[in-house]
N, C-alpha and C positions, 0 to 999 in steps of 0.2 A: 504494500500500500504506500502509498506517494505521501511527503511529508505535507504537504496541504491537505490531503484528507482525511492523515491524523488527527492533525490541527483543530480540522473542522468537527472532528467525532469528537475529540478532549473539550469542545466548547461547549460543549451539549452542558449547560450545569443544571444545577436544581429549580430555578427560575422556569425553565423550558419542560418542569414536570406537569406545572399547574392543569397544562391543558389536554396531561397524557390521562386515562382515568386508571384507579391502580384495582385489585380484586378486592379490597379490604381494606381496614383500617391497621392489618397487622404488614402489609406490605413496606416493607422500610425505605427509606425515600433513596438510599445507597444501592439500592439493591436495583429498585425502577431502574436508575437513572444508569446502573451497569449493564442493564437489559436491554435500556433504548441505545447505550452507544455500541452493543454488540449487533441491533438487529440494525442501524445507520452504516455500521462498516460493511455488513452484505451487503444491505440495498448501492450501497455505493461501488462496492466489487459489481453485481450485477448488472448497474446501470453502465457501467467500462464493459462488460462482457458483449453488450447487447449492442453499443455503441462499434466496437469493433466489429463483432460481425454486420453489421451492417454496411459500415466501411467493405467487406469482404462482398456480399453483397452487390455493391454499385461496382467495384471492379469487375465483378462476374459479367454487370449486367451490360459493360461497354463494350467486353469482350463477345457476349449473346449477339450482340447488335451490329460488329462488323460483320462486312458484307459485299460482294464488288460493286455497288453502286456510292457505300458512305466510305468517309476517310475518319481517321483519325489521327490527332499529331502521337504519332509514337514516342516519341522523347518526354513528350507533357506528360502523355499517362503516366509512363515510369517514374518521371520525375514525385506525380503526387501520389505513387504508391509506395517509393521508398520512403517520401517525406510522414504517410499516415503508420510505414512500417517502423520506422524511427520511433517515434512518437508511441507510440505503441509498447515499444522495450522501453523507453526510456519511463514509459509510465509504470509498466512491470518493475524497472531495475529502482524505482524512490528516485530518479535523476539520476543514477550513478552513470557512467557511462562506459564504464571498465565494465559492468555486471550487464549492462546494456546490450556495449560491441558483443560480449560472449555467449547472450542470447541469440545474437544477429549472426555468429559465425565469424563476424570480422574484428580484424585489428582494433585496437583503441586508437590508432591512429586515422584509419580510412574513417571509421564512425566519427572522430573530430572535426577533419574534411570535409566529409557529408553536411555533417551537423552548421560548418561555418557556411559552406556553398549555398545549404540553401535555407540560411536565415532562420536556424529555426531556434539560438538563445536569442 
């Protein structure tokens, strides 16, 4: 998980209980608020999962779609599917980019390359 979506889980405080409802009155407000920031860290793994494949998705679907009458720029495609695959590991790796490149297969160096070529700090 990405240090911004820790961030975002850890912010979750007692304040943000008010308007969750709990079973009882023996429900301890520690315990809620352990529950809601474990079921916030799925839902937000989840929403990355569903986000990706979708990205997978509209690749599939540009590729379904050539044909000899359309064109496509072939450079462009590739360009923003390494740029959504980047993104991707780096969103798996919390930023690192060492744990990144070695999801990606390549060097720490070419991933650096990548990364500067195409704007993506």
């Amino acid at each position: 998980m990405s240090t911004a979506k820790a961030a975002l889980i850890e912010s979750i405080n007692k304040r943000h209980l008010r308007a969750v409802p709990s079973r009882g009155k023996a429900a301890h407000a520690s315990q809620r608020l352990k529950r809601i920031r474990e079921m916030a860290a799925v839902l937000l793994d989840e929403a990355a999962t569903l986000e990706h494949e979708g990205e997978l998705a509209a690749t599939s679907a540009t590729v379904a779609s050539l044909n000899n009458d359309g064109k496509i720029d072939f450079f462009e495609e590739v360009k923003r599917f390494e740029v959504r695959l980047i993104k991707r590991a780096l969103d798996l790796a919390g930023g690192n980019q060492a744990k990144a490149a070695k999801i990606l297969g390549l060097g720490t160096t070419t991933l650096n390359y990548k990364i500067k070529a195409y704007e993506l700090l």
